[in-house]
N, C-alpha and C positions, 0 to 999 in steps of 0.2 A: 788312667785308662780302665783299670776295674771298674770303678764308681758310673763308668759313662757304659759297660758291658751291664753291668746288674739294674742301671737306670732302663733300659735299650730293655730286657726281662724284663720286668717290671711292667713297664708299659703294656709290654704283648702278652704278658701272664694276664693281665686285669683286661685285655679289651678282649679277649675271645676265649672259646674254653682251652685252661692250658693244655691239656692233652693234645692241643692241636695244633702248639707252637715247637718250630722247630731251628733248629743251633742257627743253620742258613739265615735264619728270618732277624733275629737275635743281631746276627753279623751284620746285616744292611743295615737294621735301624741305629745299629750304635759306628754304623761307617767302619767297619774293620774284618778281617779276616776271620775265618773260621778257625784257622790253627793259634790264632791269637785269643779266639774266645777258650781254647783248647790249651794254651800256653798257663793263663790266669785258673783254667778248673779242670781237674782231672776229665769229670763225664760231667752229662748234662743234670744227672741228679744230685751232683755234688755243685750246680751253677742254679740250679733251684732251691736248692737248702739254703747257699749262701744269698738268694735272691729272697728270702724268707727272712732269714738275720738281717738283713738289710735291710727291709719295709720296715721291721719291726724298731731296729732302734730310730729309724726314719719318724717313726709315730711317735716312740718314745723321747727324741729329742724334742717335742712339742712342750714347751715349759708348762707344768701347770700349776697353780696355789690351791686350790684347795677342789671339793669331792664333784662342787658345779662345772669349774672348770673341765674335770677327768670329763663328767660323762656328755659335757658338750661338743665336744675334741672328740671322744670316739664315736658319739652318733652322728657328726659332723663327717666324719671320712666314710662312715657307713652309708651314707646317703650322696656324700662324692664320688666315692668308688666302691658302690656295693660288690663287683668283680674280684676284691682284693681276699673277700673272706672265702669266696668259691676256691681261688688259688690255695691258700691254706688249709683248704681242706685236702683240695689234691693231694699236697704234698705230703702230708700229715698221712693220707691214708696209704700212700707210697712207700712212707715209713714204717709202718703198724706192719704191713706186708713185709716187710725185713724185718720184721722184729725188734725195731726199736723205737723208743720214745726220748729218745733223748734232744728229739728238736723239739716236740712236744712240753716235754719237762721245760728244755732252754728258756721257753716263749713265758710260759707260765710262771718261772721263777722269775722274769723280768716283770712280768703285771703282777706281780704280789711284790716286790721292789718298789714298785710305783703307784701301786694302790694303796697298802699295808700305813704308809706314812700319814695320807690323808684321812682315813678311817679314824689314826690312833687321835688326831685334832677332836674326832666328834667323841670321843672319850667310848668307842661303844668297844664292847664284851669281850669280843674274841677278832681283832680285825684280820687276819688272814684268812678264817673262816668265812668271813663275810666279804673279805676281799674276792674269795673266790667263785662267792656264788653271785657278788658283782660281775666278775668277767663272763660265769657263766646265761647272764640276762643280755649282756650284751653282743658275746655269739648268737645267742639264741635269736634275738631282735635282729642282730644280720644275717642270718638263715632266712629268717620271715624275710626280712627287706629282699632278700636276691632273688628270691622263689615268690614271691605273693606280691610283690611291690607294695609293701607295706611300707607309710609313710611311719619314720623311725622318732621324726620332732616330735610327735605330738606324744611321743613316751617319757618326752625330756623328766619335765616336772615330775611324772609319778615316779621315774625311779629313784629321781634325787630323795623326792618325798620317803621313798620306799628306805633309804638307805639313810636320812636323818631322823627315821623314827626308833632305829633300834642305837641309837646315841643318846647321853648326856638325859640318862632316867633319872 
């Protein structure tokens, strides 16, 4: 029942601006009552954080072998659901206003998990370093994509390029 509550999110976080979705709406599309969305999470900010952990290992269960793969897979869901990185930002900045980072940190120590390994294959310098100024091109490229409709393929190659050049000197 959770999984079909945070899928039901999910959906309505990514198709309209989330500020504008509410528990009600949440409830219809996953077919269940509002004190049962209420049952599963405390408040609705604790049903959006947990709707953030959940996209994210969502992406993250996507098998990948090696650095093509990674940045195929996320420009791939950037250009499926450009709305997904609007959400994360929501939430993120929801957060910062509390005062903390610690979904922030969460996210990030998973893509350097999942990045760090593939880096260390191209033999290059410092890969967490560069793991994370990889995630940082790729937020940035889904900011452009959601705000500019900027077409995100046609960056494929340069950043793969970008990221086997500082490998295997």
């Amino acid at each position: 029942m959770k999984e079909k509550i945070l899928q039901a999110a999910l959906d309505l976080y990514t198709s309209k601006p989330p500020q504008n979705v509410i528990v009600k709406e949440i409830a219809e599309k996953a077919g269940i009552s509002v004190g049962l969305i209420f049952y599963y999470f405390k408040t609705k900010d604790d049903l959006e954080k947990e709707v953030v952990s959940y996209l994210i290992e969502e992406c993250i269960s996507v098998k990948v072998s090696n650095i093509e793969e990674f940045v195929n897979s996320s420009l791939k869901m950037i250009k499926e659901k450009p709305r997904i990185f609007r959400f994360l930002q929501y939430v993120f900045e929801k957060e910062k206003q509390k005062g903390s980072k610690d979904l922030a940190l969460k996210i990030y120590k998973r893509g350097i998990e999942r990045l760090e390994p593939l880096l260390k294959e191209l033999k290059v310098e410092n890969p967490k370093k560069l793991a994370t100024l990889v995630m940082a091109l790729i937020d940035g490229l889904a900011l452009y994509s959601f705000f500019l409709d900027l077409n995100v393929e046609e960056y494929i190659s340069d950043l793969i390029e970008l990221i086997k050049c500082r490998g295997e000197k």
